[in-house]
N, C-alpha and C positions, 0 to 999 in steps of 0.2 A: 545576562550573559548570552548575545546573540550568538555564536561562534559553537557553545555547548548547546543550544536550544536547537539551532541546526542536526548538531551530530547527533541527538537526541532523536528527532522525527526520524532522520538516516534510517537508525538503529531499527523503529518504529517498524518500516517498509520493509529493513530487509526480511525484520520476523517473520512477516509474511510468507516467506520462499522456507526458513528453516524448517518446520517439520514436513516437509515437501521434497525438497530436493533431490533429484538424479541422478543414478552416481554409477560408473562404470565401472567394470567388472570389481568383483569384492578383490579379489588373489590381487592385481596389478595396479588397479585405474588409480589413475592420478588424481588425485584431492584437488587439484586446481582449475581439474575440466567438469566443473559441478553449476548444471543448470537449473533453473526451474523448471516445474512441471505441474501447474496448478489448472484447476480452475476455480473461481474464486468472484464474489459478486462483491461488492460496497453496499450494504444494507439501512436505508431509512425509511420510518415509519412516519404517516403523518397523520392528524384527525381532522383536516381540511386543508383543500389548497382550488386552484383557480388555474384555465391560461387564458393569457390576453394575447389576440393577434398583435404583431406589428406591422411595421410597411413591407418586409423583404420576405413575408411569408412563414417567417418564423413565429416564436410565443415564448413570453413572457413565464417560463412556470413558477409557479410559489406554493410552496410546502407549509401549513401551518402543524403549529404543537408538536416538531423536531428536536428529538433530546440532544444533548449537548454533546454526547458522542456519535461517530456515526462506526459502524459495525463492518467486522470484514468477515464472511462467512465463505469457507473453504470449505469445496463439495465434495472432492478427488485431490489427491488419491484417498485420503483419510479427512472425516470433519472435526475443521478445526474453528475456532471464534476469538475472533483478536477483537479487539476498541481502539479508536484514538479520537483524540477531542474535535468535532465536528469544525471548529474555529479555523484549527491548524489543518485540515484538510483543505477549505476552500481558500483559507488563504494562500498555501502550495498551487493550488492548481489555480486560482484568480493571478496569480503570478507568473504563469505562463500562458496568454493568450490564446496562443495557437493550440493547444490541448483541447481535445474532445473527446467522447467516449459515449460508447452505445448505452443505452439502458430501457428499462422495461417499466412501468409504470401501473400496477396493477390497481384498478379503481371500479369497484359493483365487478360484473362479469366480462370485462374486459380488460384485454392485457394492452398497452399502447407502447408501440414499438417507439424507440427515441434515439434524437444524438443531442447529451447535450455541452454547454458549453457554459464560460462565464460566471460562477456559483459565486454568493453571498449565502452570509449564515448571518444572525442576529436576535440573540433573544427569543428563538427557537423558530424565525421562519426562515426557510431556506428557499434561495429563489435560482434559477437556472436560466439562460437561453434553450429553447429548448426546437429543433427540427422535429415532427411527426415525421415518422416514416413508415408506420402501418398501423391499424386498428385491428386487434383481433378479438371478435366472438364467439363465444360459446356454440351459436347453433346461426348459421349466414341467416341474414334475412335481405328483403330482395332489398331494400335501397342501400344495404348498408350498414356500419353504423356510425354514428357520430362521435365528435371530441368532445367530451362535457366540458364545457366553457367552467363548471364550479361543482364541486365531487366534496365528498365527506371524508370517512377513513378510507387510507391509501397507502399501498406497500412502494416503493423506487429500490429497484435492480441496478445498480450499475455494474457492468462488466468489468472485471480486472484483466488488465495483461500485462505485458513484460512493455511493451511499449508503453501505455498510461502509465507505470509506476516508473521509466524513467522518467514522463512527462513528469511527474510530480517533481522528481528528484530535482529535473533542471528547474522549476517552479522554487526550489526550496536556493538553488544556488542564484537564482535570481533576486532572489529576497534578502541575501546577506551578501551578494557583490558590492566589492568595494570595501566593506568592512574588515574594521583593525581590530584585533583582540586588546579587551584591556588587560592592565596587569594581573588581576585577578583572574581571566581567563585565561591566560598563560602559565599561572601556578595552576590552574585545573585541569589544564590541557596536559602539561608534563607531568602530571601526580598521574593521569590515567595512561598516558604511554608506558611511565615506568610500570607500573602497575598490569595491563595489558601483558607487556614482555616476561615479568616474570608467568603471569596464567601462561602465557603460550609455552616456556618452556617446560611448564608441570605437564601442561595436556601431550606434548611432542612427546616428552618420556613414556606417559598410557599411551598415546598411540599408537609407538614401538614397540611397549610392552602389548597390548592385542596383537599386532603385526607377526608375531615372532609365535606365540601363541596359535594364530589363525593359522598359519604357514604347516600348520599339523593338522589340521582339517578341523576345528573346533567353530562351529557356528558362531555362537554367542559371541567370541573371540572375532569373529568378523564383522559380525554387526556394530560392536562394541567402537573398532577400529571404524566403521565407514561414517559413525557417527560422530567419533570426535574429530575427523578429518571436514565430516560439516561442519560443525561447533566451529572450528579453527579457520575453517575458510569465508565464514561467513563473516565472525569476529571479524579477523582481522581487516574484510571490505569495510565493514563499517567504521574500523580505528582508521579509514585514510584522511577523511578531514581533519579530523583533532590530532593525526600526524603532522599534518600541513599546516595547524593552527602553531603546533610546538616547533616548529623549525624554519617555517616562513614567513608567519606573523609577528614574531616575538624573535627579543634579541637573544 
């Protein structure tokens, strides 16, 4: 069911931003002006890997003994640890070309600054394009230090932003353009809109009910409210595909 496999990773991403999110004054702010505000790396761990130069000055990098998920660890405002299956990661971003992202490579006592690009996963090795963009040491020494051409156990940083994850996003609409829902996705699609709308209308009634509550100066009562206006707003970004599946894929 490509069509729900999609909405599925969606949902996956947006999680990311949910126990994060920005929210303008408690008393007034509009639940619809709600942004992210993270910082957050893409985490893999590996017990060998290698780079090979190529012609254009880049490398080749490859990750041995990569578990099958790769790890999203959130630093700020609060720490948080999502997963998703390492597959459907490089597939999303091997699906958008143009996508790159800084990352950090730590290997022995150096941190290697990177951009990289291009990912394959397989069987647990995961391979990159990868640009050098600094080497850093522990303690300078005068020549320098080198790129170990072949390293042991190794931590990879990837940076997250609001740009990369919509890179992925459009990586993910890249990957199911063109595609028709089948029948069976159409019954799946409409069982969760209808479904959705009823939650939406449970959660709107608490949210009025804290509203009405907070409006007398009761904290908890405001919290309460600023949270299911995330809940709600996040929701519903994520129900726009499987909208779009029910009403302009299906008859």
């Amino acid at each position: 069911m490509k069509t729900l496999a999609r909405f599925t990773v969606i949902v996956l991403l947006i999680a990311l931003v949910l126990p994060i999110a920005s929210v303008g004054a408690q008393g007034g702010g509009d639940d619809e002006a709600l942004a992210p505000d993270v910082a957050a790396v893409f985490y893999q761990a590996a017990t060998a890997g290698s780079f090979e130069a190529m012609d254009d000055g880049s490398y080749t990098l490859t990750l041995e003994g990569v578990g099958e998920n790769i790890i999203w660890l959130v630093s700020y405002p609060g720490m948080q640890v999502y997963t998703m299956p390492a597959m459907l990661f490089n597939d999303d971003w091997g699906a958008n070309p143009e996508l790159m992202a800084n990352a950090v490579l730590e290997v022995d006592d150096l941190n290697i600054e990177l951009i990289l690009s291009a990912p394959t996963y397989a069987d647990g090795v995961q391979t990159y394009v990868a640009i050098v963009e600094n080497i850093i040491e522990p303690v300078e020494t005068k020549d320098g230090p080198e790129l170990p051409m072949m390293f042991a156990d190794a931590n990879l940083a990837i940076e997250w932003s609001l740009d990369f994850h919509n890179g992925l996003v459009a990586g993910i609409d890249a990957r199911y353009e063109g595609a028709r829902a089948t029948p069976e996705e159409c019954t799946a699609a409409k069982t969760a809109v209808n479904e959705w709308l009823v939650w939406d209308q449970q959660k709107a009634v608490e949210q009025n009910n804290a509203r009405a509550v907070c409006s007398s100066g009761d904290a908890a009562a405001c919290d309460l409210q600023t949270s299911i206006a995330i809940e709600r707003y996040l929701t519903r970004q994520g129900m726009i595909p499987v909208i779009k599946v029910a009403y302009n894929e299906c008859a």
